[in-house]
N, C-alpha and C positions, 0 to 999 in steps of 0.2 A: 347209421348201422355199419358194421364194421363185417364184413363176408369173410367166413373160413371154409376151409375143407379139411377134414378129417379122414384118417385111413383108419378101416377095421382093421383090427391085429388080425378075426378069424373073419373070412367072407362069407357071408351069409346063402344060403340056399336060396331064397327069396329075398327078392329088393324088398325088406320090412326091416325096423329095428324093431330090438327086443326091448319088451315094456320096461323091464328095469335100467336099461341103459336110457332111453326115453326119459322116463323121469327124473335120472340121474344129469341129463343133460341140461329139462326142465328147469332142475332145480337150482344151476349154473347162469341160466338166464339162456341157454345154448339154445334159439330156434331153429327147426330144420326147416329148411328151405327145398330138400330134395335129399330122396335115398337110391341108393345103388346096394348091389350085392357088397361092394369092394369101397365103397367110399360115401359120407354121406357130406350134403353141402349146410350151413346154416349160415345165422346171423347174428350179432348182438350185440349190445348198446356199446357204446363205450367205456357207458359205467360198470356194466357186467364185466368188458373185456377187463378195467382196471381190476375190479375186485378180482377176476379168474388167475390172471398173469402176471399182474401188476405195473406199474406207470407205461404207457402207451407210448414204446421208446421207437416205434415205427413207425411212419406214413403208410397205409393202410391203401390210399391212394397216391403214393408216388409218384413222377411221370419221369424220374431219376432209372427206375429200372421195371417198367412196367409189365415184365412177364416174368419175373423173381418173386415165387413166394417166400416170402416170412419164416420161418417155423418158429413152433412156440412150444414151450415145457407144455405135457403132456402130465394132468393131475393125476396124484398116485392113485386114488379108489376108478381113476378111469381106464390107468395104464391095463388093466384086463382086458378093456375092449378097444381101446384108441393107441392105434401106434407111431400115429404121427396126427398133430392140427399146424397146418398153415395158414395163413391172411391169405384168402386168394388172390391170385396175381392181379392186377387192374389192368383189363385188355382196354386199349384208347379206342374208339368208335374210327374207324375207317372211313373216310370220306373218298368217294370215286365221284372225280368232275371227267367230265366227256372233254375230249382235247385233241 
């Protein structure tokens, strides 16, 4: 699974997305993972991503530049509500040894 983040164009009054966007995302393959007023999180296969964006020219999980998101063309019947999707950044798990 491949983690994005997506920014609304317009922020919503309530952390809810609107059903037609929903479906629309649905129908992408685009799972939501998590909504906010301002941004919402998802996930999606790889196969989705190819068929969304085309050839998976990214490392998704890099450790090249691990808090660099991605950005990715933003589909046109989405650009009404999405004004930016990025691969979200891959934060490396922190390890604290006592020393």
């Amino acid at each position: 699974m491949i983690k994005l983040q997506l920014l609304l164009r317009h922020p919503q009054p309530e952390p809810e997305v609107d059903p037609a966007l929903r479906a629309l995302l649905d129908a992408y393959g685009i799972m939501l993972t998590g909504e906010g007023r301002a941004t919402l999180s998802a996930s999606v296969t790889e196969d989705a991503f190819v068929r969304l964006f085309g050839a998976l020219t990214i490392d998704p999980v890099s450790t090249a530049r691990p808090f660099e998101p991605a950005e990715l063309p933003v589909p046109a019947n989405l650009a009404e509500a999405i004004s930016l999707i990025t691969v979200a950044p891959h934060n490396p798990a922190m390890i604290h040894t006592q020393g």
